[in-house]
DSSP file (Angstrom, degrees, kcal/mol; ACC not computed):
  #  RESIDUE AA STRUCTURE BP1 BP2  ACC     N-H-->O    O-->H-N    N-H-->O    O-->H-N    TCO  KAPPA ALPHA  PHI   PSI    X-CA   Y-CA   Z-CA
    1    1 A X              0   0    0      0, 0.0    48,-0.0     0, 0.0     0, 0.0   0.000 360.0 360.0 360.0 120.2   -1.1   -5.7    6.8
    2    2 A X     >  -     0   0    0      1,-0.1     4,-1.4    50,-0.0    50,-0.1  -0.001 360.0-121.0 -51.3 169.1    2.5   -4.4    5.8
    3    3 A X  H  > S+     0   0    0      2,-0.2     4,-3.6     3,-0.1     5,-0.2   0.830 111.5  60.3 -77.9 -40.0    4.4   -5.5    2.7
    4    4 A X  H  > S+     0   0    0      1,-0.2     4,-1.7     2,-0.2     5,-0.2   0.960 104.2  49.6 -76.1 -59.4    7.1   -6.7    4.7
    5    5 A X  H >4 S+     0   0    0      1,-0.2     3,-2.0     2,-0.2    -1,-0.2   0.854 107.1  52.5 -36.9 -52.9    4.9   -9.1    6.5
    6    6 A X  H >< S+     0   0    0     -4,-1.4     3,-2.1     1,-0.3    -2,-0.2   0.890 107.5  52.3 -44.2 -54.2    3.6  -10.3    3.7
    7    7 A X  H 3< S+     0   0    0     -4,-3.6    -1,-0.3     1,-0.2    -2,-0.2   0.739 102.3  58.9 -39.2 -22.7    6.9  -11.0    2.3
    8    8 A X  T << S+     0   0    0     -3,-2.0     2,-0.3    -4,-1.7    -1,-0.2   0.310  94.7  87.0 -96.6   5.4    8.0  -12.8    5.4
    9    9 A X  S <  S-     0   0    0     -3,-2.1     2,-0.3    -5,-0.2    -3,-0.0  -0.640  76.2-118.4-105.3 171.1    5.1  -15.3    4.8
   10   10 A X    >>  -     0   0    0     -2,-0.3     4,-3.8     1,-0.1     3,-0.6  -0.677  30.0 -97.3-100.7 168.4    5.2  -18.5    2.6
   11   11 A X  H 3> S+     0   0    0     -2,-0.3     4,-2.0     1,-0.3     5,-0.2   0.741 119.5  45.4 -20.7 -76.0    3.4  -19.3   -0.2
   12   12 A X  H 3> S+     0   0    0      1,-0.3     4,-2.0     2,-0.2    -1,-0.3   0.756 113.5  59.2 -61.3 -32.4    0.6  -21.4    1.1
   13   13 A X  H <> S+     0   0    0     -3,-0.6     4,-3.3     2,-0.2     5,-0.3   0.943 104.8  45.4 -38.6 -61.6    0.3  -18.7    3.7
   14   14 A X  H >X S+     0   0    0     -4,-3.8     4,-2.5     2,-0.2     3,-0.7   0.923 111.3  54.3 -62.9 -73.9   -0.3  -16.2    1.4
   15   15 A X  H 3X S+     0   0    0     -4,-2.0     4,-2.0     1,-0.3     5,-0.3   0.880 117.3  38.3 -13.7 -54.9   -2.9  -18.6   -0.6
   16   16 A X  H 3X S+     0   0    0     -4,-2.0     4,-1.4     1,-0.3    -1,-0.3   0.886 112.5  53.4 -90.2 -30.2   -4.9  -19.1    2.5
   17   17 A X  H << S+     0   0    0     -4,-3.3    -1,-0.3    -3,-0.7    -2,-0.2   0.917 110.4  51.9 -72.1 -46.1   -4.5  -15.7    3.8
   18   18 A X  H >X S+     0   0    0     -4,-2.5     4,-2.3    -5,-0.3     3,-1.1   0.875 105.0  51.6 -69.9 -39.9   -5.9  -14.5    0.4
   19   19 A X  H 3X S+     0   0    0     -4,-2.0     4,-2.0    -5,-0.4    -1,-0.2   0.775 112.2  50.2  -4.0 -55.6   -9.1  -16.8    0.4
   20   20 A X  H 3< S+     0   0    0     -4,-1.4    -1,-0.3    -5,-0.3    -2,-0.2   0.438 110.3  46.8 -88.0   5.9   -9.9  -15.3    4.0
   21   21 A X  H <> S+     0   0    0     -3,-1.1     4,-4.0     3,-0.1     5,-0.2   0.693 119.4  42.5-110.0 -72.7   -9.4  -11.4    2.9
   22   22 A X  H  X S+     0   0    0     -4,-2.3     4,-3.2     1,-0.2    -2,-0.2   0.916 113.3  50.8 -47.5 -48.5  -11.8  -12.2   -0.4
   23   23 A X  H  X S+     0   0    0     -4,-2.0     4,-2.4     2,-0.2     3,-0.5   0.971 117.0  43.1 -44.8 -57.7  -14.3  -14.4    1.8
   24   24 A X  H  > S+     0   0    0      1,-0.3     4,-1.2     2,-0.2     3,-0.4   0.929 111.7  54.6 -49.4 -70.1  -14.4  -11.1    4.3
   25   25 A X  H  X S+     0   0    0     -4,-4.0     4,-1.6     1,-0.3    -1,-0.3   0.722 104.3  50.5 -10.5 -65.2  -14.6   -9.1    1.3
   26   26 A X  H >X S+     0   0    0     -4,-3.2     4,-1.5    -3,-0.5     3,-1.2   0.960 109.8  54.3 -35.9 -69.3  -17.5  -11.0    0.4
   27   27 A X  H >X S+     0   0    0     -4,-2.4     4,-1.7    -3,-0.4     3,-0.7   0.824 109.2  44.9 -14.9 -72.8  -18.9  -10.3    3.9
   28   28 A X  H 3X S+     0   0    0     -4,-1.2     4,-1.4     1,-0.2    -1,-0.3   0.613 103.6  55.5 -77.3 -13.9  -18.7   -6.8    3.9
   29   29 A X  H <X S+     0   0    0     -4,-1.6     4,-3.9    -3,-1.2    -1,-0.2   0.691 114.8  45.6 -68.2 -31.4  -19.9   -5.8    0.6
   30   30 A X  H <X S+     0   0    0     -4,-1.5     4,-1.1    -3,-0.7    -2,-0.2   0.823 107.6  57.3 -73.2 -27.3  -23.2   -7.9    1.7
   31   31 A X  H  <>S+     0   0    0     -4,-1.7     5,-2.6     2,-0.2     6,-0.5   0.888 112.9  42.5 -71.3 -69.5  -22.8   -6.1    4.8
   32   32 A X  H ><5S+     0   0    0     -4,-1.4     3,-3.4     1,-0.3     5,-0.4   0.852 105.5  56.3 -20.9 -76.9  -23.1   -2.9    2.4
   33   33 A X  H 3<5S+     0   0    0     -4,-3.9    -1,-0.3     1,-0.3    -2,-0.2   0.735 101.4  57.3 -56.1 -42.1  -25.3   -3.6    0.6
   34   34 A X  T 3<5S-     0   0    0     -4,-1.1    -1,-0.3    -3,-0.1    -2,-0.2   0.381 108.1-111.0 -18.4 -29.2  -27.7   -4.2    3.4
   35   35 A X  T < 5S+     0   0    0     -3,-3.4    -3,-0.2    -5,-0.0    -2,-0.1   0.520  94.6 106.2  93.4  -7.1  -27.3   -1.0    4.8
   36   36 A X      < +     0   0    0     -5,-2.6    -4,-0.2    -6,-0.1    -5,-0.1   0.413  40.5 116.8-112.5  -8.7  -25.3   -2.9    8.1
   37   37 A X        +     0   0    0     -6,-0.5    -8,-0.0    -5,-0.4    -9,-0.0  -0.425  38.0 178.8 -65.2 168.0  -21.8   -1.9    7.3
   38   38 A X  S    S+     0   0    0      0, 0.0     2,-0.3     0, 0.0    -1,-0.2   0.427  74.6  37.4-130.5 -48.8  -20.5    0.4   10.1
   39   39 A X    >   +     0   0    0      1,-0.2     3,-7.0     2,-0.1     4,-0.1  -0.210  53.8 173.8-132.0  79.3  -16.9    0.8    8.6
   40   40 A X  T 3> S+     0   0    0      1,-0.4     4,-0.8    -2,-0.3     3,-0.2   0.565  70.2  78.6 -50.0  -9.7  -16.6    1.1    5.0
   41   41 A X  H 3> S+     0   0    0      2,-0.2     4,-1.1     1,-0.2    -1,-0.4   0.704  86.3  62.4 -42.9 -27.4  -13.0    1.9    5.2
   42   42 A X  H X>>S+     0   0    0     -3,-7.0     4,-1.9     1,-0.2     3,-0.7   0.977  84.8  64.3 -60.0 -58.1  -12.4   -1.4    5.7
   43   43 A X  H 3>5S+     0   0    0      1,-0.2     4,-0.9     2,-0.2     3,-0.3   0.873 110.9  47.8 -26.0 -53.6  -13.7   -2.7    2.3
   44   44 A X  H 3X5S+     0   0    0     -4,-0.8     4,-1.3     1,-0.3    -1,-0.2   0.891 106.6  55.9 -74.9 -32.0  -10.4   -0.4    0.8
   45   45 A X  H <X5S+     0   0    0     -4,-1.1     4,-1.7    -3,-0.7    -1,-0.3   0.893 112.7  35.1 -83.6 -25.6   -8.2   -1.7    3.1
   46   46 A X  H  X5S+     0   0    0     -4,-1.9     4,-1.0    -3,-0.3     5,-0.3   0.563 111.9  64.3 -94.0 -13.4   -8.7   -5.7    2.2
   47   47 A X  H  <<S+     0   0    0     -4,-0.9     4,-0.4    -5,-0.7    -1,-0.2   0.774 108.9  34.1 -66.2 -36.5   -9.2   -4.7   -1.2
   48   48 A X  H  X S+     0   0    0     -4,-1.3     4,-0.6    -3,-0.2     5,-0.4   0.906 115.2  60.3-110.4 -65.4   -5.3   -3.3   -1.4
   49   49 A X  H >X S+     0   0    0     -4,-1.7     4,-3.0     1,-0.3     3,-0.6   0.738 102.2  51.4 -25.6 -36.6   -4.1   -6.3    1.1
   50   50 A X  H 3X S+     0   0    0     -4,-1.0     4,-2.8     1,-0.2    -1,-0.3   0.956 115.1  52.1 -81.7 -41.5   -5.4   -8.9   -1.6
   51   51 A X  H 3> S+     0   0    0     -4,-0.4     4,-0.6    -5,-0.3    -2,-0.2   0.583 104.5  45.9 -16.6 -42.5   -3.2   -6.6   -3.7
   52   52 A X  H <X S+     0   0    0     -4,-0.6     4,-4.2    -3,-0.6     5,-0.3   0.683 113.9  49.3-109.3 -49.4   -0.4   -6.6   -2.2
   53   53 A X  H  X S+     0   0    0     -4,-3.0     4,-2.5    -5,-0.4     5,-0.2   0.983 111.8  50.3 -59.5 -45.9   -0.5  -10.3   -1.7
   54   54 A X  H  X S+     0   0    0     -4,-2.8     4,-2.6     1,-0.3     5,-0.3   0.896 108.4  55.9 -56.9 -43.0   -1.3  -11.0   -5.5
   55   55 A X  H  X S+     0   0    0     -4,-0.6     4,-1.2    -5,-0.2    -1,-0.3   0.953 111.5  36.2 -56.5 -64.4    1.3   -8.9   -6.1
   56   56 A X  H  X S+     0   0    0     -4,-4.2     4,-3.1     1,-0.2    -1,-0.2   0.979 111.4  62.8 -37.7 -56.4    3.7  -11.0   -4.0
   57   57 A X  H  X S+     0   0    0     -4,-2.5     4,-1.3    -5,-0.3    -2,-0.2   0.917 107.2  47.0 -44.4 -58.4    1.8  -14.3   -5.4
   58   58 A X  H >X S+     0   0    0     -4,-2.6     4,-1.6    -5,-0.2     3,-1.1   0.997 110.7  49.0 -75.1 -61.4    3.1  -13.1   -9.2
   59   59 A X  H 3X S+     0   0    0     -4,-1.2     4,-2.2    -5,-0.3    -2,-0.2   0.878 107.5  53.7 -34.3 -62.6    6.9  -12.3   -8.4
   60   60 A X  H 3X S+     0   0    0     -4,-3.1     4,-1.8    -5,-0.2    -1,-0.2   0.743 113.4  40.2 -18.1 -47.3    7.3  -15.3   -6.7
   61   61 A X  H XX S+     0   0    0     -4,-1.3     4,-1.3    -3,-1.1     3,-1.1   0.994 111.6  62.1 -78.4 -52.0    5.8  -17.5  -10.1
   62   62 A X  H 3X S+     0   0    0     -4,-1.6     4,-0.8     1,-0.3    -2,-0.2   0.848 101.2  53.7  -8.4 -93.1    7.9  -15.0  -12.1
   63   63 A X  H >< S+     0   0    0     -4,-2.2     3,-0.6     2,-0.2    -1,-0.3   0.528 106.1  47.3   1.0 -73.9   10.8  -16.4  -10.3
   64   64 A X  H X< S+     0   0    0     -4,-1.8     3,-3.3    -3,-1.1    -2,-0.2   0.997 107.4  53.0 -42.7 -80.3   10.4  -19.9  -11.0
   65   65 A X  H 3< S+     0   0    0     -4,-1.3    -2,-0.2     1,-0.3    -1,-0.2   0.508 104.1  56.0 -28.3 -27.1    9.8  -19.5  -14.4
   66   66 A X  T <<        0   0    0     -4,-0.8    -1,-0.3    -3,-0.6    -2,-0.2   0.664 360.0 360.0-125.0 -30.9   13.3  -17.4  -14.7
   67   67 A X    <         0   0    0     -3,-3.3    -2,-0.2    -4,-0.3    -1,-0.2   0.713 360.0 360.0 -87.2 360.0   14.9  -20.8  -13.0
């Protein structure tokens, strides 16, 4: 997922988006551990998406607070 998407999304978007990345997250680490993962690249890549949204997620509150 780009940064500019993420910008483009709203709030409660982002909330729910982040919920479903970590859930996944979850997934694949059980996945791991198991021995069943097939593409541990993935694991890095929802790992910097929930990033990128928290990152969004805090600027936004930042914001408010400044108004």
């Amino acid at each position: 997922m780009k940064m500019k998407e993420i910008v483009e999304m709203s709030t409660d978007e982002l909330l729910t988006k982040r919920r479903d990345l970590r859930q996944e997250s979850l997934h694949l680490r059980l996945q791991q551990q198991s021995g069943q993962l097939e593409q541990p690249s993935r694991l890095r890549l929802l790992r910097r998406d929930v990033a990128r949204i928290e990152t969004v997620l805090s600027q936004r509150a930042r914001q408010t607070e400044k108004q």
